[in-house]
Backbone as JSON, one array per atom type, in Angstrom:
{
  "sequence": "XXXXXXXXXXXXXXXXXXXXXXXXXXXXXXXXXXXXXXXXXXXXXXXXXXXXXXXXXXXXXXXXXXXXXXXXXXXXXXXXXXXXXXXXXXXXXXXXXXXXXXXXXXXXXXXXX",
  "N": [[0.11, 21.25, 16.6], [0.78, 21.99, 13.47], [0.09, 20.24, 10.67], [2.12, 19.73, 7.47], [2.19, 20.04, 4.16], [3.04, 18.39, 1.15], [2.91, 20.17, -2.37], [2.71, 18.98, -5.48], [2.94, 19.32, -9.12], [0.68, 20.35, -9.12], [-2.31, 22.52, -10.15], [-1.38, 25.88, -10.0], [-3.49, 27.48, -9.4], [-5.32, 26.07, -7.43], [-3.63, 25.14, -5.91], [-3.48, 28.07, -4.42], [-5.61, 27.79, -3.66], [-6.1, 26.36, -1.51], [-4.53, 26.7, 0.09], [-5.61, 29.1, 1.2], [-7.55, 28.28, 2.89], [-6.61, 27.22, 5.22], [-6.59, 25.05, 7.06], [-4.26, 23.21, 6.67], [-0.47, 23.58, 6.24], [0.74, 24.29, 3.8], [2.89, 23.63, 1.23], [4.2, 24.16, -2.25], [4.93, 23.17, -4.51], [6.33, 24.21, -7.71], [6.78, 23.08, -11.63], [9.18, 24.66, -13.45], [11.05, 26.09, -15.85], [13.95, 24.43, -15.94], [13.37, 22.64, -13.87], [11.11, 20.19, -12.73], [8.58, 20.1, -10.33], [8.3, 18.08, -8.79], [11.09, 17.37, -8.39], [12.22, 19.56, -7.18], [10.81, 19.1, -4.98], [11.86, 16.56, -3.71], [14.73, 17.46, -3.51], [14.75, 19.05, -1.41], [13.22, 17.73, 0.52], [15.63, 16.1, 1.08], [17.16, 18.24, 2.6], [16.56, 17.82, 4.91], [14.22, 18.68, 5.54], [10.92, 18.23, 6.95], [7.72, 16.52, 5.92], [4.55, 15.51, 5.98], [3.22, 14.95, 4.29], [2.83, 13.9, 0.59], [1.82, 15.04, -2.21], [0.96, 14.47, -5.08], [0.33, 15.6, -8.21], [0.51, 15.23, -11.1], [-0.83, 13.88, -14.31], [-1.05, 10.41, -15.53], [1.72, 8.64, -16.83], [3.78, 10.34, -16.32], [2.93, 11.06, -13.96], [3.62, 8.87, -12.52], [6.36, 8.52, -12.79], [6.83, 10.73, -11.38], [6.28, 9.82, -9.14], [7.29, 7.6, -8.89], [10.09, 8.63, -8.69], [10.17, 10.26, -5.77], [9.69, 8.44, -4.46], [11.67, 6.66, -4.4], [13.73, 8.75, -3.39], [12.63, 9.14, -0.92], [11.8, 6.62, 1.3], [9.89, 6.21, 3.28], [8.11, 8.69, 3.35], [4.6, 9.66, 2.87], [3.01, 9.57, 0.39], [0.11, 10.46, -1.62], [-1.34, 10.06, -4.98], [-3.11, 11.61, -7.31], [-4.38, 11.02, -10.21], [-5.83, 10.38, -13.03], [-6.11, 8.3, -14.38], [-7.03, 4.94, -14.52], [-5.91, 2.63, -14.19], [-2.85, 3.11, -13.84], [-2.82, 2.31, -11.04], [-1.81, -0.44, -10.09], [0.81, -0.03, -9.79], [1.12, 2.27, -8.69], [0.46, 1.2, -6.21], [2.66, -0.9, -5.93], [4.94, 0.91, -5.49], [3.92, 1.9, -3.03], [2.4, 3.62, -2.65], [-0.29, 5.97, -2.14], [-3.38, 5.99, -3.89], [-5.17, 7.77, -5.66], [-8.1, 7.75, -8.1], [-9.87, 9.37, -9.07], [-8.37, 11.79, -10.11], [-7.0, 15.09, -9.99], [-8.86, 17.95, -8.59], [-10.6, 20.28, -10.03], [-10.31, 23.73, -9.67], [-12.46, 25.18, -9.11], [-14.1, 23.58, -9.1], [-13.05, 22.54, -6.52], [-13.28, 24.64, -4.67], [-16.28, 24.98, -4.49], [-16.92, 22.93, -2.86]],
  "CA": [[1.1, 21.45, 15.56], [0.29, 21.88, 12.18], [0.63, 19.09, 9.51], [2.61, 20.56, 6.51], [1.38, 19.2, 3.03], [3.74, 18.98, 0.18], [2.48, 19.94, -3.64], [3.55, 18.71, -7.04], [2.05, 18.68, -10.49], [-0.75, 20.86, -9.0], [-2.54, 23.59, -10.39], [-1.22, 26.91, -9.12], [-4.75, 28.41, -8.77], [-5.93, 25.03, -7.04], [-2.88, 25.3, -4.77], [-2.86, 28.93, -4.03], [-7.28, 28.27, -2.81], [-5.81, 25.01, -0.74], [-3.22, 27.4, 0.99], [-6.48, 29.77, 2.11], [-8.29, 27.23, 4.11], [-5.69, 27.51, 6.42], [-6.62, 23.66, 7.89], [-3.31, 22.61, 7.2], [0.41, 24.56, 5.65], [0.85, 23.82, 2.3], [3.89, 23.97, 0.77], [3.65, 24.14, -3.22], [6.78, 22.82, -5.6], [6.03, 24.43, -9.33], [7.36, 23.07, -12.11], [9.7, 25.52, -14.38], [11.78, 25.27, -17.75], [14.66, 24.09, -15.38], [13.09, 21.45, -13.17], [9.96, 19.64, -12.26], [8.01, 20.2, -8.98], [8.94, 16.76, -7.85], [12.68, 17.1, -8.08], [12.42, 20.55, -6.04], [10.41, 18.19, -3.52], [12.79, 15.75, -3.41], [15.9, 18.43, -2.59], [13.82, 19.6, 0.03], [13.21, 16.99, 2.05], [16.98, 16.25, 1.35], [17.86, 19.27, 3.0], [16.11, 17.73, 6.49], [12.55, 19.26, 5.62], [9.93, 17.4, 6.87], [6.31, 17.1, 5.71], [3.32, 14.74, 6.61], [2.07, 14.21, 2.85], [3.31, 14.73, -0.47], [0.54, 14.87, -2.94], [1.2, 14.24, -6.59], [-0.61, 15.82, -9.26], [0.58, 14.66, -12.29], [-1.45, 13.02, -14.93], [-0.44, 9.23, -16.17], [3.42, 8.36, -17.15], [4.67, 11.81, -15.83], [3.14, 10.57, -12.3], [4.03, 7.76, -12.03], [7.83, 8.87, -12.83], [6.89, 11.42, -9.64], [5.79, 8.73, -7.62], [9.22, 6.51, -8.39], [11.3, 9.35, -8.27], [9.83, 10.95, -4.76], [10.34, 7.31, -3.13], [13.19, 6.25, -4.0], [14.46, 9.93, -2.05], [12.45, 8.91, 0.7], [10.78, 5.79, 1.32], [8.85, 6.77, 4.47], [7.41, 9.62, 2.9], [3.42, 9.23, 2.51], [2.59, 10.06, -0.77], [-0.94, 10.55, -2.44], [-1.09, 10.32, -6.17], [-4.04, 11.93, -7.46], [-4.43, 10.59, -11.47], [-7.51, 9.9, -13.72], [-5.62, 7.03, -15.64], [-6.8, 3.6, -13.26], [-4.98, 1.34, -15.11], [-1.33, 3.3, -13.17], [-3.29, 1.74, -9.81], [-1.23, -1.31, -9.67], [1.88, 0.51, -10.16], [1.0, 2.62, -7.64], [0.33, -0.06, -5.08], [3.72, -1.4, -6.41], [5.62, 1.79, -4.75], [3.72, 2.23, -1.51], [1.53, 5.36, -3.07], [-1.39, 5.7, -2.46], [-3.79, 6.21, -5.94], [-6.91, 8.02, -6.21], [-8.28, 7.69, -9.43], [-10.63, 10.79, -9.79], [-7.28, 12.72, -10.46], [-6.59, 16.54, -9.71], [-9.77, 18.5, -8.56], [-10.28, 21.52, -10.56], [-9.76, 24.51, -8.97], [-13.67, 26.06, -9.23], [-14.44, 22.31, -8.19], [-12.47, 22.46, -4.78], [-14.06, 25.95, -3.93], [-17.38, 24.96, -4.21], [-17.18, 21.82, -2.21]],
  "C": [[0.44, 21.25, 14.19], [0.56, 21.12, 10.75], [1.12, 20.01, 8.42], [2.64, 19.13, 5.25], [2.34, 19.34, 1.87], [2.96, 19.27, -1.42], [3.14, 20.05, -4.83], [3.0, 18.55, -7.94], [0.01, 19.31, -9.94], [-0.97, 22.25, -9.12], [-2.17, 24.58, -9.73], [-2.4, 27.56, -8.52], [-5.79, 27.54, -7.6], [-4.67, 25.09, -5.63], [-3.21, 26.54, -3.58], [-4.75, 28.94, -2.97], [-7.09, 26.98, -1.79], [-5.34, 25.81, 0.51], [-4.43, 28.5, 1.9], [-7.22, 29.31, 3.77], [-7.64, 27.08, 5.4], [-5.6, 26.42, 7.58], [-4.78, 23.23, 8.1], [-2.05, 23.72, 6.6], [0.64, 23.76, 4.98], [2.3, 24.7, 1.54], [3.91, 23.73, -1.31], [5.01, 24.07, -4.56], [6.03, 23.0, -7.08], [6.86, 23.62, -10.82], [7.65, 24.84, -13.11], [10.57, 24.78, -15.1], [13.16, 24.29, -17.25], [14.51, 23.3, -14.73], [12.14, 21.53, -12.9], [9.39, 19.99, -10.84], [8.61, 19.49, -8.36], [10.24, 16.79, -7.4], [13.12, 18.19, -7.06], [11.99, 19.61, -4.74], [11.23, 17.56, -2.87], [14.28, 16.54, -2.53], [15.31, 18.78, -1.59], [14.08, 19.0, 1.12], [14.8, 16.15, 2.06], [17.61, 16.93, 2.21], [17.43, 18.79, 4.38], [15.08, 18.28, 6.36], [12.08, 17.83, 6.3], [8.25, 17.62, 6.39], [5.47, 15.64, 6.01], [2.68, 14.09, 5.15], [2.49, 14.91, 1.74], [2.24, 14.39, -1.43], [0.9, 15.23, -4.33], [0.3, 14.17, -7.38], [-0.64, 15.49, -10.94], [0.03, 13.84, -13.1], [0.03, 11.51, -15.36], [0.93, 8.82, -15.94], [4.38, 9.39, -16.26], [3.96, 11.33, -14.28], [3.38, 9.64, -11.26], [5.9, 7.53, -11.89], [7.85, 9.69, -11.85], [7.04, 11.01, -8.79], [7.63, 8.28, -7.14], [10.32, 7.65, -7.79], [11.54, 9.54, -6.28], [10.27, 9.32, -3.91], [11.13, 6.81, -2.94], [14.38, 7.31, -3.2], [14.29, 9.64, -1.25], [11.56, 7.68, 0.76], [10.18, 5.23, 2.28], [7.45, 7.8, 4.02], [5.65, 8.93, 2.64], [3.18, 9.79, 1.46], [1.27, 9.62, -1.34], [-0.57, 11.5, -4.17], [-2.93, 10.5, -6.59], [-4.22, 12.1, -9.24], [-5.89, 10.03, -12.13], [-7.28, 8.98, -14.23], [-5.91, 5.74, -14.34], [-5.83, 2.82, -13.38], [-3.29, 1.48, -14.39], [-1.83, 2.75, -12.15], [-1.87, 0.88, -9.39], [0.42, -1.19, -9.73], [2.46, 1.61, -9.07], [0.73, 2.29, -6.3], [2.19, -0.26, -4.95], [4.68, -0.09, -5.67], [5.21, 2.43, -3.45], [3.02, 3.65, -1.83], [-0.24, 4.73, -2.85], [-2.53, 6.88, -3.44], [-5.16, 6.75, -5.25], [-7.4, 8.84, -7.56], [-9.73, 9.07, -9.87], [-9.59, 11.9, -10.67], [-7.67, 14.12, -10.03], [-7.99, 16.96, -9.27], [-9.56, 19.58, -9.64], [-10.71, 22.63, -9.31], [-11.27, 25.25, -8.22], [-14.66, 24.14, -8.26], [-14.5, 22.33, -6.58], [-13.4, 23.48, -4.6], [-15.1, 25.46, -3.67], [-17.69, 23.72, -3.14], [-17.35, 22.26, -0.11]]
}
C-alpha cells in the first residue's frame, strides 16, 4: 500500500518533481487569495481523508501558525515542519512536530540529489 504524503507551504515546482518519483502519493494543498494550504489540509482530513505525513513548508511565524493550526484538527497526525528559523525548534517540540531546520529544499536542489 502506498503511504500518501500531505503538502503545505511547498513550492509548486518542488511539489509537482516530488509527485514524479512516484516512491510515495503526494497530495499537494496550494495556498490561494481565499485560503492557505494548511486550512485546505485540515478540511480534508476532516472529511475522513487519511494521510501518513503532513509536511509543512512554511517559513518562521506563518509555520508555526500551520503547525498549531494542523494539530489542533488532528492530534495524531505526524507532521514534519521543514523551516530555516532554529530558534521555532522548541515550539515545535512544544506541539508534537517534528522540526528540521534546513527548511524547504529548493526545487533544482531536490532534483539533483
Amino acid at each position: 500500500m502506498t503511504k500518501t504524503i500531505a503538502l503545505c507551504g511547498i513550492d509548486q515546482a518542488l511539489a509537482a518533481a516530488l509527485e514524479q518519483r512516484g516512491e510515495y502519493s503526494f497530495l499537494s494543498f496550494f495556498d490561494d487569495p481565499e485560503q492557505r494550504g494548511d486550512v485546505k489540509l485540515a478540511y480534508f482530513l476532516r472529511d475522513g481523508w487519511l494521510v501518513s505525513l503532513a509536511v509543512v513548508g512554511y517559513p518562521g511565524a506563518e509555520g508555526l501558525k500551520a503547525c498549531d493550526y494542523l494539530r489542533t484538527q488532528n492530534i495524531a497526525l505526524p507532521i514534519l515542519w521543514l523551516c530555516d528559523r532554529r530558534e521555532f525548534e522548541p515550539e515545535a517540540k512544544r506541539l508534537g512536530v517534528t522540526f528540521f531546520a534546513n527548511g524547504p529544499l529548493a526545487t533544482t536542489e531536490f532534483i539533483t540529489r
